[in-house]
C-alpha positions in Angstrom: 1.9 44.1 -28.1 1.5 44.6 -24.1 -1.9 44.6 -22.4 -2.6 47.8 -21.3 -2.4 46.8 -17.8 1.2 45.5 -17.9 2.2 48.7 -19.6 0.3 51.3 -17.0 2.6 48.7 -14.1 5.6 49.1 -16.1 6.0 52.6 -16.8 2.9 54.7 -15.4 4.6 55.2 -12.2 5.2 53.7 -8.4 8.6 51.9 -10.1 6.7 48.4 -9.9 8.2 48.5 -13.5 11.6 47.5 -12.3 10.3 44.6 -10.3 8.2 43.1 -13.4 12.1 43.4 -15.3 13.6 41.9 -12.4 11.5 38.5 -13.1 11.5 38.7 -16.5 15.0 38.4 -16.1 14.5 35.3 -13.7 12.3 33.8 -16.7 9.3 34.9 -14.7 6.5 37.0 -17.0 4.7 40.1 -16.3 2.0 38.6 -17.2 2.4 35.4 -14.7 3.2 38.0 -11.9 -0.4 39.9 -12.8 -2.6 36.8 -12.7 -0.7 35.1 -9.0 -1.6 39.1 -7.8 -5.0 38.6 -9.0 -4.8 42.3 -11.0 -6.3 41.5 -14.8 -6.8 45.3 -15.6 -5.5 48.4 -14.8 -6.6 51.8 -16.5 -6.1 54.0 -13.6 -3.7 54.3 -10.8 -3.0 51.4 -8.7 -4.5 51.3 -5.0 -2.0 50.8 -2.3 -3.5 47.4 -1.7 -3.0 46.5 -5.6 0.6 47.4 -5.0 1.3 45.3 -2.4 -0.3 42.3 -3.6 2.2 42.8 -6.9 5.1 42.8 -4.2 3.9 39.7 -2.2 3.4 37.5 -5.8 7.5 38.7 -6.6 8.3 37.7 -3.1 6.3 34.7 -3.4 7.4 33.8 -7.0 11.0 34.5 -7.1 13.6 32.0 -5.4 16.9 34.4 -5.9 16.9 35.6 -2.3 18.5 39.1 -4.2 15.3 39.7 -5.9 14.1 42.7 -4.7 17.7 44.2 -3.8 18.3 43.8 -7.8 14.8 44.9 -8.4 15.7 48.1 -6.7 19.4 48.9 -8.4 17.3 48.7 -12.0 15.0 52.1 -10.8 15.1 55.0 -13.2 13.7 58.3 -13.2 10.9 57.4 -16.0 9.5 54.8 -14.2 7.9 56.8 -11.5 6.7 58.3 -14.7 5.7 62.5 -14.1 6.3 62.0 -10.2 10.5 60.6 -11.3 10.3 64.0 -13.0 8.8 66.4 -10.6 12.1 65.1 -8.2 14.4 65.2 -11.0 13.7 69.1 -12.4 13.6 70.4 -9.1 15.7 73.1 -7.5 17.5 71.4 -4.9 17.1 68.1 -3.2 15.3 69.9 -0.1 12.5 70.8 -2.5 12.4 67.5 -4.3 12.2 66.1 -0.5 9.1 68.5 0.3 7.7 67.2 -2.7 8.0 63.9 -2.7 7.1 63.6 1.1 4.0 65.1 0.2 3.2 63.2 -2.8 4.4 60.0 -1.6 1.4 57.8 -2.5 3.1 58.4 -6.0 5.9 57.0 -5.2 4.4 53.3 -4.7 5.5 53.4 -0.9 3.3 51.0 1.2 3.7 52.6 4.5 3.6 56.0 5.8 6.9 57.7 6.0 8.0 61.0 7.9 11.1 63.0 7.0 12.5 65.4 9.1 16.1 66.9 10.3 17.8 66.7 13.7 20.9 68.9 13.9 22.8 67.8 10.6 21.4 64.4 9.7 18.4 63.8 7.7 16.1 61.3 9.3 13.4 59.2 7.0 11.1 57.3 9.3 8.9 54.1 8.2 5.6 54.1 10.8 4.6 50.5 11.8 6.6 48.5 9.2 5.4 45.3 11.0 2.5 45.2 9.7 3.5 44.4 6.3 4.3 41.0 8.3 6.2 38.3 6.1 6.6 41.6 3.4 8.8 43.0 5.8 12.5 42.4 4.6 11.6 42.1 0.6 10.0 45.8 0.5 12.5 46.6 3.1 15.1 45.6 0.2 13.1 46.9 -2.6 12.4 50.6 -1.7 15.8 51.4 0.1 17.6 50.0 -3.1 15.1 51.8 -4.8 15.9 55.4 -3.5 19.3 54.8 -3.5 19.0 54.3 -7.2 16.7 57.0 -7.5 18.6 59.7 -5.7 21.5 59.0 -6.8 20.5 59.3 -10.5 18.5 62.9 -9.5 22.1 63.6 -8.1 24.1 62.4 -10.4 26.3 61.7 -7.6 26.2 59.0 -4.7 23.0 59.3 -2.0 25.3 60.1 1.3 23.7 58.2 3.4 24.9 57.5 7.2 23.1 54.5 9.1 20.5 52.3 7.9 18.2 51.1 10.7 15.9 47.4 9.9 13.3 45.8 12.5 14.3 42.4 11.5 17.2 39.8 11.7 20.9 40.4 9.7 19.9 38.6 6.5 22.4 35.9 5.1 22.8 38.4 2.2 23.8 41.4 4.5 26.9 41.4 1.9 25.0 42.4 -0.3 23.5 45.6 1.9 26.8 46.5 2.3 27.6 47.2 -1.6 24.8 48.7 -2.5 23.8 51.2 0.6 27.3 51.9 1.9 26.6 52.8 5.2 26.4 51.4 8.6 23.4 49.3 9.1 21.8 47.9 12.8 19.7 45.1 12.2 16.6 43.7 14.9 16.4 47.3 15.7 12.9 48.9 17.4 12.5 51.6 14.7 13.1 51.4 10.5 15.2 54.3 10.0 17.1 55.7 7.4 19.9 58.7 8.2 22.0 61.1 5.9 23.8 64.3 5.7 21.3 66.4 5.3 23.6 69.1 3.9 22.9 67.1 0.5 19.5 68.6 0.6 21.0 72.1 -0.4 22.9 70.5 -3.2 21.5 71.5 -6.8 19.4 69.1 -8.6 21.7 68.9 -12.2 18.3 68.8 -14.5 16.4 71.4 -12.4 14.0 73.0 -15.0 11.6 75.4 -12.6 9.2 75.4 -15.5 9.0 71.5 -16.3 9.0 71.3 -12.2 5.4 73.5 -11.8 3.8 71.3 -14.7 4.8 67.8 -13.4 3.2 69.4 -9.4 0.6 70.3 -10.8 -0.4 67.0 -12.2 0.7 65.3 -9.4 -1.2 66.9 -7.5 -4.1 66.8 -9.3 -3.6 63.1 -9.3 -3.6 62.6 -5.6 -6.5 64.9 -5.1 -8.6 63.3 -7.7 -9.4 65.9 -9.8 -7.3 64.7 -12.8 -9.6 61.6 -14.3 -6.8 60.6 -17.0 -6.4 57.0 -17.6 -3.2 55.5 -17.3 -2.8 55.4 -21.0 -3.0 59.0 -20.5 -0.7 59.5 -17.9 1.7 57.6 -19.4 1.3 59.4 -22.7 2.0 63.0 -20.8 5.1 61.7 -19.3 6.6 60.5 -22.3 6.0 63.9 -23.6 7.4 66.1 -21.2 10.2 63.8 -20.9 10.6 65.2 -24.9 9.4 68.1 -24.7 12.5 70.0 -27.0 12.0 67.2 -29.6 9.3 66.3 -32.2 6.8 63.9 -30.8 5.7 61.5 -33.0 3.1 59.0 -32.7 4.6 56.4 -34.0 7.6 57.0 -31.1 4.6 57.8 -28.5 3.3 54.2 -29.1 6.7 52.2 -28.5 7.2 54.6 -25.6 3.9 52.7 -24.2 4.0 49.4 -25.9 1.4 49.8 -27.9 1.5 49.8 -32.6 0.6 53.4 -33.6 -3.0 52.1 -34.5 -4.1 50.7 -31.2 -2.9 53.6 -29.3 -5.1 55.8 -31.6 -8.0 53.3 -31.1 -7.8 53.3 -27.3 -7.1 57.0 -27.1 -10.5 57.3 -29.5 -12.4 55.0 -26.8 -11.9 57.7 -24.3 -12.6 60.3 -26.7 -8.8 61.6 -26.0 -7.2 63.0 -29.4 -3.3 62.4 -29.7 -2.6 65.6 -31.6 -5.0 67.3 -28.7 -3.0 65.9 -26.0 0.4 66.7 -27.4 -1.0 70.4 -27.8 -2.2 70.5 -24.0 0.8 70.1 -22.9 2.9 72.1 -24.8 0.6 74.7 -24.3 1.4 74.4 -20.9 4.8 74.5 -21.2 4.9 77.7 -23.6 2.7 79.6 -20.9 5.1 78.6 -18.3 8.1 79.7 -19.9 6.4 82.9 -21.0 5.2 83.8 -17.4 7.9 82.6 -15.3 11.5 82.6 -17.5 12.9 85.2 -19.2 13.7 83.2 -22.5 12.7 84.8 -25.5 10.1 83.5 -27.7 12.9 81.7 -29.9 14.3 79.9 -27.1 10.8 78.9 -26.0 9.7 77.6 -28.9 12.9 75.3 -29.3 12.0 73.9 -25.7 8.4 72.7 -26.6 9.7 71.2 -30.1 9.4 73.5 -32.5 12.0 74.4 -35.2 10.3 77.1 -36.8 9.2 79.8 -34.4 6.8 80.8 -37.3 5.2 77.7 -36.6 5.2 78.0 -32.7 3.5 81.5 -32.9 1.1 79.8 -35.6 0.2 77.0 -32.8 0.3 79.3 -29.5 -2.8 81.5 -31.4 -4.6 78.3 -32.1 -4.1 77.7 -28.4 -4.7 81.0 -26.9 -6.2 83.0 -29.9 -3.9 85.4 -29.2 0.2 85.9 -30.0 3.1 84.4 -26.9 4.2 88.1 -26.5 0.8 89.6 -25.7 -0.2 86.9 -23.4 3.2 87.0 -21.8 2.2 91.3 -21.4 -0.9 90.5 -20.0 0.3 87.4 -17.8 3.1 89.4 -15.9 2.8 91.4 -13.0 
């Protein structure tokens, strides 16, 4: 099975986990890139530093000059774990923009990044991108592949993106730019900038789930303000739920979802006096009191969205969560 740490770098979020399949593809292991970054374990989130020395032992590793490029067009939703789904269940891509902007640090970007709109174009801005130094053009590659994967996934439709702006030379492999950005790019300029029609902003997100979008903030949130202490394993765990939220969740599928046999993810989960059962429960608690506050759906429908086939068995767990049944909490949670 995996080592924790690989797992938490591979699916708990920042989308290093498309770089680590990038060189495995290449015959380079996750576990090789790990020890040349000098990272042996990981049970909470990565530092900014941590992430950057994962990117400069790829860069340093790899001799296909496409690596990070195809690093970038492998991105998924899942593997910027609850933060991929906070974007992806929201309204509209203006909100998933607020958010994300705000949350960045969950995104795994390595330099600060300002968003804002002049007159119809949509402007993302990367501050001081020199000082990543010899980084430069491979995280330049990575995360503007990355988006564009990202986006256009959320989307379900092509990221319409307008001009591309890089502060260093035309690569040889500008071809390359060209097929995967589809836009007009100025190379050697003064400022890393990315522009769009910002019109796409008002388009609707196709998964937008208002309920799913308030949990995954919430945690996000508590993430970057500290107040959330969950381990990776943890985090991990919680975003392969709500990812299944309408379907049973099994342990046995939980533990291949993190690379781990059914046994040792009990055994780790023990070591942090974490439950399984109790953290399935949480968070379909949550759910079931966010549907019940905010939606209209009847108590039916909501327990078929947090996995239950029998509603006599959804009231049977709401009271074990709430001591009390989903429609009198729902009476005395609405204004």
């Amino acid at each position: 099975m995996m080592p924790l740490s690989l797992q938490t770098i591979r699916t708990g979020g920042y989308g290093l986990g498309a770089i680590l399949d990038e060189l495995e593809s290449q015959g380079i292991s996750a576990s090789e890139l790990l020890r040349h970054a000098g990272i042996r374990s990981v049970d909470t989130r990565l530092t900014k530093a941590q992430r950057t020395r994962v990117l400069r032992s790829a860069y340093m590793l790899s001799s296909e000059p496409l690596t990070a490029i195809s690093a970038g067009k492998r991105q998924r939703i899942h593997q910027f774990g609850v933060y991929g789904f906070a974007l992806a269940t929201s309204t509209n891509l203006g909100e998933a923009f607020a958010f994300g902007i705000q949350h960045l640090d969950l995104s795994g970007a390595v330099l600060r990044i300002s968003f804002n709109v002049e007159k119809s174009i949509g402007v993302l801005r990367s501050h001081n991108p020199h000082a990543l130094g010899d980084l430069l053009q491979f995280i330049a590659e990575f995360w503007r592949s990355s988006m564009v994967s990202l986006l256009g996934e959320i989307l379900e439709d092509p990221f319409p993106s307008i001009l591309m702006r890089f502060p260093y030379p035309r690569p040889k492999h500008a071809d390359a730019y060209n097929q995967i950005f589809n836009c007009k790019m100025e190379f050697d300029s003064p400022t890393m900038e990315w522009h769009f029609d910002a019109n796409v902003l008002t388009k609707p997100c196709p998964s937008a789930n208002s309920v799913t979008t308030s949990i995954c903030q919430e945690f996000c949130h508590s993430i970057i303000s500290d107040e959330y202490s969950a381990t990776g394993l943890q985090r991990e765990l919680r975003s392969f739920v709500l990812a299944n939220s309408a379907r049973r969740i099994t342990a046995k599928a939980a533990a291949q979802a993190v690379g781990l046999s059914q046994r040792t993810l009990f055994r780790r989960l023990a070591d942090e006096r974490v439950n399984f059962q109790g953290l399935v429960d949480q968070i379909r608690a949550s759910l079931a009191c966010e549907y019940l506050k905010n939606t209209r759906l009847t108590v039916t429908e909501i327990s078929e969205r947090c996995g239950y086939s029998d509603e006599a068995n959804f009231r049977k767990a709401f009271a074990r969560w709430k001591t009390t049944s989903p429609s009198l909490w729902r009476a005395s949670h609405q204004s």
